[in-house]
ZAKOL-316544 format. One record per residue (C-alpha): residue number from 0; residue in three letters; x, y, z. Coordinates in Angstrom, 1 decimal, decimal comma. Each point is the difference from the previous one (the first is absolute). Layout:
<nodes>
[NUM 'ALA' [X Y Z]]
...
</nodes>
This chain:
<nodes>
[0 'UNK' [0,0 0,0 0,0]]
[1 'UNK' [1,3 3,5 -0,5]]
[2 'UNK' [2,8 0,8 2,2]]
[3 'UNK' [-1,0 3,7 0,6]]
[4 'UNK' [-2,7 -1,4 2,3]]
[5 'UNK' [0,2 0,8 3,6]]
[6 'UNK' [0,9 -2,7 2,8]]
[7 'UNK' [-3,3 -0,8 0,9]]
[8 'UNK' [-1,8 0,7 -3,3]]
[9 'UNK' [2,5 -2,4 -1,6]]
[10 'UNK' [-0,9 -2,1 3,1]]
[11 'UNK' [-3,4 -0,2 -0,9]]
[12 'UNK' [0,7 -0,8 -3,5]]
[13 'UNK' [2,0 -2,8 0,9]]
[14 'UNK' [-2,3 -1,1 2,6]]
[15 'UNK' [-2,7 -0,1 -2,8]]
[16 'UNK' [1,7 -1,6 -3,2]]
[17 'UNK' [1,1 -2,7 2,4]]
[18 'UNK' [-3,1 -2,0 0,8]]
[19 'UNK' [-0,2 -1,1 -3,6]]
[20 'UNK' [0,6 -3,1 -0,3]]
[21 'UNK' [-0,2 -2,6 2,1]]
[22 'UNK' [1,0 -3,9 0,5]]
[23 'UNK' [-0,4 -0,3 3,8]]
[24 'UNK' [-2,5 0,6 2,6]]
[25 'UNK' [-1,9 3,5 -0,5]]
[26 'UNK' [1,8 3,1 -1,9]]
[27 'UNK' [-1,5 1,0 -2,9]]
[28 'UNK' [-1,3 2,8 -2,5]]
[29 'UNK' [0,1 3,5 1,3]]
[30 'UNK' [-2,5 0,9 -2,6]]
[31 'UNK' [-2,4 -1,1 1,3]]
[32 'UNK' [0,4 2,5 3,2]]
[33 'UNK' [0,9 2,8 -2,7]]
[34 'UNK' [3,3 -0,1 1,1]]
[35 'UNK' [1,9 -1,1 -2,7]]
[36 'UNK' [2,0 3,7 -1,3]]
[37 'UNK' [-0,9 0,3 -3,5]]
[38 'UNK' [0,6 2,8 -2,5]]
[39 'UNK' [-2,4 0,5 -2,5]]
[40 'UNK' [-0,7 -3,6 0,2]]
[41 'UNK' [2,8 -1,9 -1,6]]
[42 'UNK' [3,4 -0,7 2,2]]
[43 'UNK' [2,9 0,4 -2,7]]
[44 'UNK' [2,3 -3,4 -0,4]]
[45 'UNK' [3,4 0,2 -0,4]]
[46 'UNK' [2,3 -3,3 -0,6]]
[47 'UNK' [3,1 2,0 0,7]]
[48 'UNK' [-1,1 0,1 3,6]]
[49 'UNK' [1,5 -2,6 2,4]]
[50 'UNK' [-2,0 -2,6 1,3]]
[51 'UNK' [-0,7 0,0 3,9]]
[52 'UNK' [2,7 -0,4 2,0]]
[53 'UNK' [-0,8 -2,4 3,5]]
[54 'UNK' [0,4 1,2 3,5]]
[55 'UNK' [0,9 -2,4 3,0]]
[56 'UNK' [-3,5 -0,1 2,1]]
[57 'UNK' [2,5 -0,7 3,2]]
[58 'UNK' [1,4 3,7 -0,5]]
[59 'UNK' [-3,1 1,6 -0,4]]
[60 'UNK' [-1,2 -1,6 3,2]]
[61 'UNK' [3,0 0,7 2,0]]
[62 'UNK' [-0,7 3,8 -1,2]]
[63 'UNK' [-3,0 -0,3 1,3]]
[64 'UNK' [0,6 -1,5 3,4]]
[65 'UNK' [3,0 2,3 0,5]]
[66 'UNK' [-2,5 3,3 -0,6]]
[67 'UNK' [-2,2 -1,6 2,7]]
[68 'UNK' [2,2 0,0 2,3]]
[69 'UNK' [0,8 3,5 -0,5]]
[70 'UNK' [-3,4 1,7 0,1]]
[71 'UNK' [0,6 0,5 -3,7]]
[72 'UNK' [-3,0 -1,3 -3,2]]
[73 'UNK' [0,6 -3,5 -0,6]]
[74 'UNK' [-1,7 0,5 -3,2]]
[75 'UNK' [2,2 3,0 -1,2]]
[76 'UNK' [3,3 -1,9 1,0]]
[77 'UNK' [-1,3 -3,1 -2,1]]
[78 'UNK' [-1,0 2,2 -2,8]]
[79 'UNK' [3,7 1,5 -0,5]]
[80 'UNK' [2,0 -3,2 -0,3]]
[81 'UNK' [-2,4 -1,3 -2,4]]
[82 'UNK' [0,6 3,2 -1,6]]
[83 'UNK' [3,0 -0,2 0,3]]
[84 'UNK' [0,4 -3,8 -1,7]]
[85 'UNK' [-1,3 1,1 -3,1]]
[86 'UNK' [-3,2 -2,2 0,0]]
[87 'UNK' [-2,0 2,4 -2,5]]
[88 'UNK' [-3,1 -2,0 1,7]]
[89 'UNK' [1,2 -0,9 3,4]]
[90 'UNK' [-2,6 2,4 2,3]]
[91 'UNK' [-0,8 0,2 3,6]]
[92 'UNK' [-3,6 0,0 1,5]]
[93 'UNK' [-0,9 0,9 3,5]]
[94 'UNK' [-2,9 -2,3 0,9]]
[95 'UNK' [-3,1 1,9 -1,1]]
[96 'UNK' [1,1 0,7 -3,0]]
[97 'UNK' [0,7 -3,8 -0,8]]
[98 'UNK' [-3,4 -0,9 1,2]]
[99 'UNK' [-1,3 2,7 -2,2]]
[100 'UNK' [1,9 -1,6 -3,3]]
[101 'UNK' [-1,0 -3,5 1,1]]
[102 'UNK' [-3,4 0,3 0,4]]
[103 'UNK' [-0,4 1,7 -3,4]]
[104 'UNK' [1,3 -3,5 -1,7]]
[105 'UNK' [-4,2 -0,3 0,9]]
[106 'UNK' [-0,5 2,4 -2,4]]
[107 'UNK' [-1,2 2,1 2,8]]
[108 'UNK' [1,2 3,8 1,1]]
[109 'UNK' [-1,5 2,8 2,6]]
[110 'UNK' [-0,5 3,2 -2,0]]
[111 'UNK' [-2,0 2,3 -2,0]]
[112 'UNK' [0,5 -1,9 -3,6]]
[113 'UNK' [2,3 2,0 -1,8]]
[114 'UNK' [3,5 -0,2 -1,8]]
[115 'UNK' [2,3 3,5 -0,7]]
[116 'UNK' [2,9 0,7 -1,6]]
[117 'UNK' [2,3 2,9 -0,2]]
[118 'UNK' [-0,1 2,2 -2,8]]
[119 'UNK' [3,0 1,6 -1,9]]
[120 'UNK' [-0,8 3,5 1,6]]
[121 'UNK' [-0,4 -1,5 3,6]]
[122 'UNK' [-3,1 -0,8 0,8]]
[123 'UNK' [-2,3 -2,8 1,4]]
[124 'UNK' [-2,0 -1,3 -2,7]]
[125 'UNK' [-2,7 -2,5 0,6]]
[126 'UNK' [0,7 -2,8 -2,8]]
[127 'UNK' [-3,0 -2,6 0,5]]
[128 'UNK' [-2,9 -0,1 2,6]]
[129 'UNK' [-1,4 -3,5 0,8]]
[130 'UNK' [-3,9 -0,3 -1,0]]
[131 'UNK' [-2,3 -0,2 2,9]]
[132 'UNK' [2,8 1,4 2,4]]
[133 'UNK' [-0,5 3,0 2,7]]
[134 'UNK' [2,0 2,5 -2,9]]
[135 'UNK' [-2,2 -1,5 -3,2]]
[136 'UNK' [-3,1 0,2 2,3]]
[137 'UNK' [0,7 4,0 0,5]]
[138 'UNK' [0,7 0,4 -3,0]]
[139 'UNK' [4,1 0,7 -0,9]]
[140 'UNK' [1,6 -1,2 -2,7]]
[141 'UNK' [3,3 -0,5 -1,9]]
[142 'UNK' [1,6 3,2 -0,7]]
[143 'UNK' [-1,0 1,4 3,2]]
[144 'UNK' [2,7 1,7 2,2]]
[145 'UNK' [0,3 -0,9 3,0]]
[146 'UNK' [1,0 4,0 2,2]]
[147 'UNK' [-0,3 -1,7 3,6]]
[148 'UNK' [-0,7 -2,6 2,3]]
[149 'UNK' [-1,8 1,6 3,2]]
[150 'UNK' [1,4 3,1 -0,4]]
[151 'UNK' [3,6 -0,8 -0,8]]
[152 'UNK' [1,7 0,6 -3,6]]
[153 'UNK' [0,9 -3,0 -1,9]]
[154 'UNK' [2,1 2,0 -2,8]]
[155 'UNK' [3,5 -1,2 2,3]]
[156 'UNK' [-0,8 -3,1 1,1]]
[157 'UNK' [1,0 -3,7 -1,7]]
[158 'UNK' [-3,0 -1,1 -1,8]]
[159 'UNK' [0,6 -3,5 2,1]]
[160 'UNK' [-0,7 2,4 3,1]]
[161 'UNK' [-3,0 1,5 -1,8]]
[162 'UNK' [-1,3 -3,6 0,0]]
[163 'UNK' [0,9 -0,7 3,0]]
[164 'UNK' [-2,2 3,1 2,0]]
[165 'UNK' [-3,2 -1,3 -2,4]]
[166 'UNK' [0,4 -3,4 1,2]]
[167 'UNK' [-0,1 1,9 4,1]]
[168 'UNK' [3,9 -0,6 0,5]]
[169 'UNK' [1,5 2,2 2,2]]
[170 'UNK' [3,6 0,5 -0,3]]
[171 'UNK' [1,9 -1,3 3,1]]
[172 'UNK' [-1,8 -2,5 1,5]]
[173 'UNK' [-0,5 -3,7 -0,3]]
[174 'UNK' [-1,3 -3,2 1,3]]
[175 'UNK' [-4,1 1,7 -0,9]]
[176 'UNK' [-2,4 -2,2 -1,5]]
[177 'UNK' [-0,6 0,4 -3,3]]
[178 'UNK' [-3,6 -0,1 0,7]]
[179 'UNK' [0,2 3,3 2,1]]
[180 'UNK' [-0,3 2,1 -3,0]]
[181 'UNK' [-3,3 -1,4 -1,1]]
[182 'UNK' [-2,8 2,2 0,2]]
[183 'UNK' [2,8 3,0 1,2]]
[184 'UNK' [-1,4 3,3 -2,6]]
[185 'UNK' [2,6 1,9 -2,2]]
[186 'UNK' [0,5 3,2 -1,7]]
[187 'UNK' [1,1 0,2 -3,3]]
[188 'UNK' [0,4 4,0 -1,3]]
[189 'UNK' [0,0 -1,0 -3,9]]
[190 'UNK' [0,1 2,6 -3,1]]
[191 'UNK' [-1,9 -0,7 -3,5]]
[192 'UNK' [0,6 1,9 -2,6]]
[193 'UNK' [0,1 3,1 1,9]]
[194 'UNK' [-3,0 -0,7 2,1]]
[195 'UNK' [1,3 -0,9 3,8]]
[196 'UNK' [-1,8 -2,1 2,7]]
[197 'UNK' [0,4 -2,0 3,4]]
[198 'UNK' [-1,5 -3,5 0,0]]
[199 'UNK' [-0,6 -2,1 3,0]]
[200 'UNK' [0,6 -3,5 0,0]]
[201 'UNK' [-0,3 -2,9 2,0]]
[202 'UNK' [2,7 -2,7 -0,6]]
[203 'UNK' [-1,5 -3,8 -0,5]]
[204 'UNK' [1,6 -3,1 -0,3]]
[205 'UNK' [0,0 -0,5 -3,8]]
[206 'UNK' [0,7 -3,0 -2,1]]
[207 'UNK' [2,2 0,5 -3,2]]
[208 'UNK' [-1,1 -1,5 -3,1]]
[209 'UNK' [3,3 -1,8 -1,4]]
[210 'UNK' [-2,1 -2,1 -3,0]]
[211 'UNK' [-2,2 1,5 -2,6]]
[212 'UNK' [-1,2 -1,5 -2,8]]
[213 'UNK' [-1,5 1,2 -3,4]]
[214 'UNK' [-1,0 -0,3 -3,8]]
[215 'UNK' [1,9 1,5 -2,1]]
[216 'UNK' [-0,6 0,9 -3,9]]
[217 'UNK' [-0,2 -3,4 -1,7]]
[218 'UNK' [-0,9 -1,8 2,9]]
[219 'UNK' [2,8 -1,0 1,7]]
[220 'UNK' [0,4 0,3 4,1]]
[221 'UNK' [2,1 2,7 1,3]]
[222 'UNK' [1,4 -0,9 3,6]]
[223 'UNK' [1,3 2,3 1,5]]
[224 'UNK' [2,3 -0,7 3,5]]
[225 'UNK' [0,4 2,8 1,7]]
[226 'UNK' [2,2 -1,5 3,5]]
[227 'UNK' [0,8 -3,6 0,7]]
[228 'UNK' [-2,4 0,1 3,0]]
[229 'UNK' [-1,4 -2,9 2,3]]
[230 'UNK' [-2,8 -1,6 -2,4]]
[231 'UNK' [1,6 1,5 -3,0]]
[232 'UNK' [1,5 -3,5 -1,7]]
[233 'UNK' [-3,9 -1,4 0,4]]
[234 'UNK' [-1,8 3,1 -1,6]]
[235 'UNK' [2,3 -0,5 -3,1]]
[236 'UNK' [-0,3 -3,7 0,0]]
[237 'UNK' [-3,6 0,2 0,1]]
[238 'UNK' [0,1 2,7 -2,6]]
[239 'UNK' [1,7 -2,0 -2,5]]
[240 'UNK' [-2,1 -3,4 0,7]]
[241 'UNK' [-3,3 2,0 -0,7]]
[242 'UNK' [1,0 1,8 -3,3]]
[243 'UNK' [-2,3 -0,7 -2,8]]
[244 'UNK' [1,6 -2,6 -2,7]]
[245 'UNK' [2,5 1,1 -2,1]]
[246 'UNK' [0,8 3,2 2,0]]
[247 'UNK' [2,9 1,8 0,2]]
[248 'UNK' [1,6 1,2 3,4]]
[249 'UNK' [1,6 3,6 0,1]]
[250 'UNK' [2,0 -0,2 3,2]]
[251 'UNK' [0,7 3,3 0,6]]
[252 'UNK' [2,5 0,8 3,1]]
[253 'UNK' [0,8 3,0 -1,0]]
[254 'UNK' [1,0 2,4 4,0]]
[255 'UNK' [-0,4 -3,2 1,6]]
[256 'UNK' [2,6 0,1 2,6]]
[257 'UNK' [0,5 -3,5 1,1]]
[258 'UNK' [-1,5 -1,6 3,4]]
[259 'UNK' [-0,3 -3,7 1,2]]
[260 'UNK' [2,3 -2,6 -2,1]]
[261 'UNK' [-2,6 -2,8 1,0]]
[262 'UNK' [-2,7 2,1 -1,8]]
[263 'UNK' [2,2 0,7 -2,5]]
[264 'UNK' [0,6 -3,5 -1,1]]
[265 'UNK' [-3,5 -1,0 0,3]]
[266 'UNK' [-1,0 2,7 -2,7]]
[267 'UNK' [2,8 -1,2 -2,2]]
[268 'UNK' [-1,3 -3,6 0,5]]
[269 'UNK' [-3,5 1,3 -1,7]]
[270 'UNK' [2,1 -0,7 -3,5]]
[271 'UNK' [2,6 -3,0 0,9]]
[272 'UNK' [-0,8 -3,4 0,4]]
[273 'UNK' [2,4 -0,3 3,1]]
[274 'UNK' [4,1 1,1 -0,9]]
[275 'UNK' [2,2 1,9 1,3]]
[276 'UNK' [-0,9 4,0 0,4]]
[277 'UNK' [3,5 1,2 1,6]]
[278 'UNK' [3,0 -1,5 1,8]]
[279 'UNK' [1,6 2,2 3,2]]
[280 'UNK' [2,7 0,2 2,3]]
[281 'UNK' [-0,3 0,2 4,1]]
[282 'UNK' [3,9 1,3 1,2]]
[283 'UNK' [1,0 -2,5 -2,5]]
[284 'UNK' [-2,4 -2,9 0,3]]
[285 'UNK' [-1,9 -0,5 -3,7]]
[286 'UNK' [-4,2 -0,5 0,1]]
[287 'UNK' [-2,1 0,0 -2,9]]
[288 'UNK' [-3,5 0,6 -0,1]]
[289 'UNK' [-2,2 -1,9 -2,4]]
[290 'UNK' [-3,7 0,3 -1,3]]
[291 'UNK' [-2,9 -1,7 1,3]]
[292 'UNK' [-1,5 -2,5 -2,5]]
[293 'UNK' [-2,8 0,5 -2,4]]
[294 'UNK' [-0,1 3,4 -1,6]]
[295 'UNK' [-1,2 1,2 -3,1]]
[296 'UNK' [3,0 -1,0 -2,2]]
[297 'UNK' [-1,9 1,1 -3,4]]
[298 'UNK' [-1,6 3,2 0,5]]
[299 'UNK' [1,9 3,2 -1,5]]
[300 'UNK' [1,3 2,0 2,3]]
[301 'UNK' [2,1 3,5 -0,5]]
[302 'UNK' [1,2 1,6 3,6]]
[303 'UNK' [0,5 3,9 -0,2]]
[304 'UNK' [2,8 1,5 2,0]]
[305 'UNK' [2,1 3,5 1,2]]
[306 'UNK' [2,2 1,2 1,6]]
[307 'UNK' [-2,4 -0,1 3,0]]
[308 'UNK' [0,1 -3,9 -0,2]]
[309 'UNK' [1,8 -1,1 3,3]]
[310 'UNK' [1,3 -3,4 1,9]]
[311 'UNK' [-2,9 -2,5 -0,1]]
[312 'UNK' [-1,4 1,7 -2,7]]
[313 'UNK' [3,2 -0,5 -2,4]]
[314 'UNK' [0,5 -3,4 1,2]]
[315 'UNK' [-4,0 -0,7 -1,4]]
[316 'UNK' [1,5 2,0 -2,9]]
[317 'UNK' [3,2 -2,1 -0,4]]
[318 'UNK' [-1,4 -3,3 0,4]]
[319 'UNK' [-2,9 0,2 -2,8]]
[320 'UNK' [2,6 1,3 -2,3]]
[321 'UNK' [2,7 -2,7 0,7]]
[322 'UNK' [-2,5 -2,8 -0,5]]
[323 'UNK' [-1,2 1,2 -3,1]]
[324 'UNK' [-3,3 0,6 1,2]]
[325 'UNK' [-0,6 3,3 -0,9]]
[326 'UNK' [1,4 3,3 -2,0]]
[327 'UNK' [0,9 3,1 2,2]]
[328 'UNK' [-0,8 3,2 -1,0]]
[329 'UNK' [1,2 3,7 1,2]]
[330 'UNK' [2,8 1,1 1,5]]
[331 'UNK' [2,8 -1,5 2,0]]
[332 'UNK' [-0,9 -0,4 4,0]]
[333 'UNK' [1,5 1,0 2,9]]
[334 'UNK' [2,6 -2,7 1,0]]
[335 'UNK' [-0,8 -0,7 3,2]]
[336 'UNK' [1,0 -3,7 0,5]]
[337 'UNK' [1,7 0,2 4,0]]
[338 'UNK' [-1,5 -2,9 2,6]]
[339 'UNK' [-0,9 2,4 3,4]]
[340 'UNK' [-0,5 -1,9 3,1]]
[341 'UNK' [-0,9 1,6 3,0]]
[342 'UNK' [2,1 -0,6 3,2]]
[343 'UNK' [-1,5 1,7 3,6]]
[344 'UNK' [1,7 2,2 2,0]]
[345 'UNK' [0,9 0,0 3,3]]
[346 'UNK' [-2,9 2,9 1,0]]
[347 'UNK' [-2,6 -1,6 -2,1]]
[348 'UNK' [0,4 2,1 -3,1]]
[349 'UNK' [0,9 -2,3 -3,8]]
[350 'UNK' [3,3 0,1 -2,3]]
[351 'UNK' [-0,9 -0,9 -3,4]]
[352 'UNK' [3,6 -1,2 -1,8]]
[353 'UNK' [0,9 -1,2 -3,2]]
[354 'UNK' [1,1 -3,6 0,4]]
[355 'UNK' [-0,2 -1,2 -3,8]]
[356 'UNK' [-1,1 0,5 -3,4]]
[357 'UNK' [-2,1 -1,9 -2,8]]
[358 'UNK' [0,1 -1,1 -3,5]]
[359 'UNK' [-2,5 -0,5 -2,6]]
[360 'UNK' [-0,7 -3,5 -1,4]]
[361 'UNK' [2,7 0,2 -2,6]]
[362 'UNK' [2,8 1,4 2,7]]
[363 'UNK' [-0,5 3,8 -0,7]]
[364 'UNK' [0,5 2,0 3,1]]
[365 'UNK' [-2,7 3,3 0,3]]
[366 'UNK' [1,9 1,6 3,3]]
[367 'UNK' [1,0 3,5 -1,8]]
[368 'UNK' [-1,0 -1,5 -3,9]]
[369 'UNK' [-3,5 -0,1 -0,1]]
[370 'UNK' [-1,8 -2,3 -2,4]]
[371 'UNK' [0,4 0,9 -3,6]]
[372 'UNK' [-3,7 -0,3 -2,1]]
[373 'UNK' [0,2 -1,6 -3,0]]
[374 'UNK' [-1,5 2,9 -1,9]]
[375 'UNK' [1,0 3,6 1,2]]
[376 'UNK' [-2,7 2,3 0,4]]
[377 'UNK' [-0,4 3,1 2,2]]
[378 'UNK' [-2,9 2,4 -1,0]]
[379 'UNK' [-3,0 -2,4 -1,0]]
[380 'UNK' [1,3 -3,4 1,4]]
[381 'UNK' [-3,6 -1,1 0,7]]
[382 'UNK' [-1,1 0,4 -3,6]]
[383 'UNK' [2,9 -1,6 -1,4]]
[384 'UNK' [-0,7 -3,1 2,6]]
[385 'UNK' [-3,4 0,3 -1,0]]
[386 'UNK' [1,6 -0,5 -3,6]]
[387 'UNK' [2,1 -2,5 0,3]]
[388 'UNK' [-2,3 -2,3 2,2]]
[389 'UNK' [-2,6 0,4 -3,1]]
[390 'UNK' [3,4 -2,0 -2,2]]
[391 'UNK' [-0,1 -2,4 2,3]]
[392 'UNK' [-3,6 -0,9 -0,3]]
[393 'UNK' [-1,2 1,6 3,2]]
[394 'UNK' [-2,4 2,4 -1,5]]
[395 'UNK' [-2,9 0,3 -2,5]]
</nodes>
C-alpha cells in the first residue's frame, strides 16, 4: 500500500488487506466489513513486487509479553516487528477487532449499509448502499458525500476509520461486544450536489449478499461472487445445478477480494468432477486441495476478473483455467497467493503471519503475479465474456 500513509492509517490498511484469505480456522474477507482499502475499486498488481516475506510468531509473542510487562500496548509492540519482518500481510488485531472480522465470514456486519471510498480531491464518497439497509431505507445513495459522522469531519480521517465510526467503533477500546452497536443511532452530515443534510440512523446487524445470480442477453446465467463467505461454495453449487439446459455460466469475480479457502474450493467444485484446485506450503510442509466430486464438467463457463480479484478469489480463478475448464477474461488480478495463519497473543489480541504460499494446478505461483486471463480486456470485459461464452455454445 502507499508508503506515504501514516502509522496507523497504514495500520489499518494492513490490518484490512490481511484477512483475505484463509486456510485455517476463522480469518477472512475484510470486504465484507467494508474494510478492505480500495481505490476507485480495482487494487493495481504489480509482479515486480516481492512476495511476502514470513515473520517468526515466537518474536512477535515475545514482543508482546515483553510490552506487558512494561505497562506498554501489546498490540502496538506486535504490530512493529511484523512490520518490521516485511510480511506485506502479516497484521495484528486486538480482540474485538478479530471478533469483528470473524464473525463477518457469516456474512454478517453491525452498521448502516454502506460502502465509501475516497475521492481524488479528498473526500468521502459513498460507493454502494445495501438495499433494504438503514442508509437505502432513508434514502442515500452512491455518489453521496459523506461531511461528518456525529458532528466530527471525516475529510482527515482513513476511510478504514470512516468505517469503522459507522459500524459504532470507538477508537481506543476493546474487548466490546459487537452486538453493542446494534440499535445505537448515528449522524451522517452528507452533501448532494450542493444540497446538504444530516441523517439519523440506527445501525442493524446486516447480512451481505456475496452470491447473485442473473440472465444475461442470450440467456446464459451471470454469477456473480462477490466474497467467499460462510454459505458461499453452496449458493454457487446450487446455482449451477439449477441452470436451465444448455446454459452458459458467466462467473464474474470481478472486486471479489478473497475469504474462506473451504468456500472457495466448494464453488470451484461446481465445474470439476473431483481434481486438484491448488497445491500449498505450511513453513515448508506441501498440502493440496482437491475438488469434491460430481460437478458440471460440460457446461460453458467464462470467469471475469481485475485487478480487484484477491486470494481465494484468484485461486477459484487459477484453478478453472489450469484444468481447462473455462476461458478468463479481463485484466490480470491482484496476486495475492500468501497462507496467513493466525497465532494468539499473550493479552488475548491475534497475529496473522505469512507461513506459505500456493500454486495453481499447473505449478504457477499467484503471490505478487496474479493470474493472467486468456483474453485481455479492460473496458467492456463483460460484453466480450458475454461474447466469447456465445462461441462456445453458451448462448442463443
Amino acid at each position: 500500500m502507499s508508503g506515504s500513509e501514516s502509522p496507523q492509517s497504514a495500520r489499518g490498511l494492513r490490518r484490512g488487506a490481511a484477512l483475505t484469505l484463509v486456510f485455517a480456522t476463522v480469518l477472512a474477507t475484510a470486504a465484507a466489513t467494508n474494510s478492505l482499502p480500495r481505490s476507485g475499486g480495482e487494487a493495481p498488481s504489480d509482479p515486480a513486487r516481492p512476495v511476502s516475506s514470513t515473520v517468526d510468531r515466537d518474536e512477535v509473542a515475545r514482543a508482546a509479553a515483553d510490552a506487558m510487562a512494561n505497562g506498554t500496548s501489546a498490540t502496538e509492540a506486535a504490530e512493529e516487528v511484523v512490520s518490521r519482518s516485511g510480511d506485506r500481510w502479516g497484521a495484528v488485531y486486538d480482540k474485538r477487532e478479530y471478533e469483528e472480522f470473524r464473525q463477518s465470514l457469516d456474512g454478517t456486519y453491525t452498521g448502516v449499509g454502506l460502502w465509501a471510498r475516497r475521492t481524488a480531491g479528498g473526500l468521502v464518497e459513498v460507493t454502494r448502499v445495501q438495499p433494504g439497509g438503514p442508509a437505502g431505507t432513508a434514502g442515500i445513495g452512491a455518489g453521496d458525500i459523506i461531511r461528518e459522522i456525529d458532528g466530527r469531519g471525516v475529510a482527515k480521517r482513513p476511510v478504514t476509520e470512516v468505517m469503522a465510526l459507522l459500524r459504532g467503533e470507538r477508537t481506543g477500546t476493546s474487548g466490546a461486544s459487537r452486538e453493542s452497536a446494534v440499535g445505537t443511532r448515528v449522524a451522517l452530515g452528507l452533501d448532494r450536489d450542493g444540497r446538504r443534510w444530516t441523517e439519523q440512523l440506527r445501525r442493524a446487524r446486516l447480512t451481505t449478499e456475496s452470491v447473485t445470480v442473473d440472465t444475461i442477453e442470450g440467456g446464459a446465467l451471470r454469477i456473480k461472487v462477490g466474497a467467499f463467505t460462510k454459505g458461499t461454495g453452496e449458493r454457487v453449487r446450487d446455482a449451477v445445478l439449477e441452470a436451465p439446459k444448455g446454459a452458459g455460466v458467466l462467473l464474474d469475480l470481478r472486486g471479489n477480494a478473497g475469504g474462506l479457502v473451504s468456500e472457495a474450493v466448494l464453488a470451484t467444485s461446481a465445474f470439476l468432477d473431483g481434481g486438484l484446485v491448488a497445491t500449498y506450503d505450511i513453513r515448508g510442509e506441501q498440502r493440496a486441495l482437491y475438488a469434491e466430486p460430481g460437478g458440471d464438467t460440460e457446461r460453458p463457463v467464462v470467469v471475469v476478473v481485475d485487478g480487484g480479484t484477491m486470494s481465494a478469489a484468484e485461486l477459484v480463478t487459477g484453478a478453472l483455467q489450469d484444468r481447462g475448464r473455462s476461458v478468463t477474461v479481463g485484466t490480470r488480478t491482484f496476486g495475492k497467493g500468501s497462507v496467513q495463519m493466525p497465532s494468539k497473543l499473550p493479552d488475548g489480541s491475534v497475529a496473522e503471519l505469512t507461513v506459505g504460499h500456493y500454486r495453481t494446478p499447473a505449478g504457477h505461483g499467484v503471490d505478487g503475479e496474479g493470474v493472467t486471463p486468456d483474453l485481455q480486456v479492460g473496458e467492456g470485459a463483460q460484453e466480450r465474456a458475454r461474447t466469447v461464452l456465445s462461441g462456445l455454445g453458451g448462448t442463443e
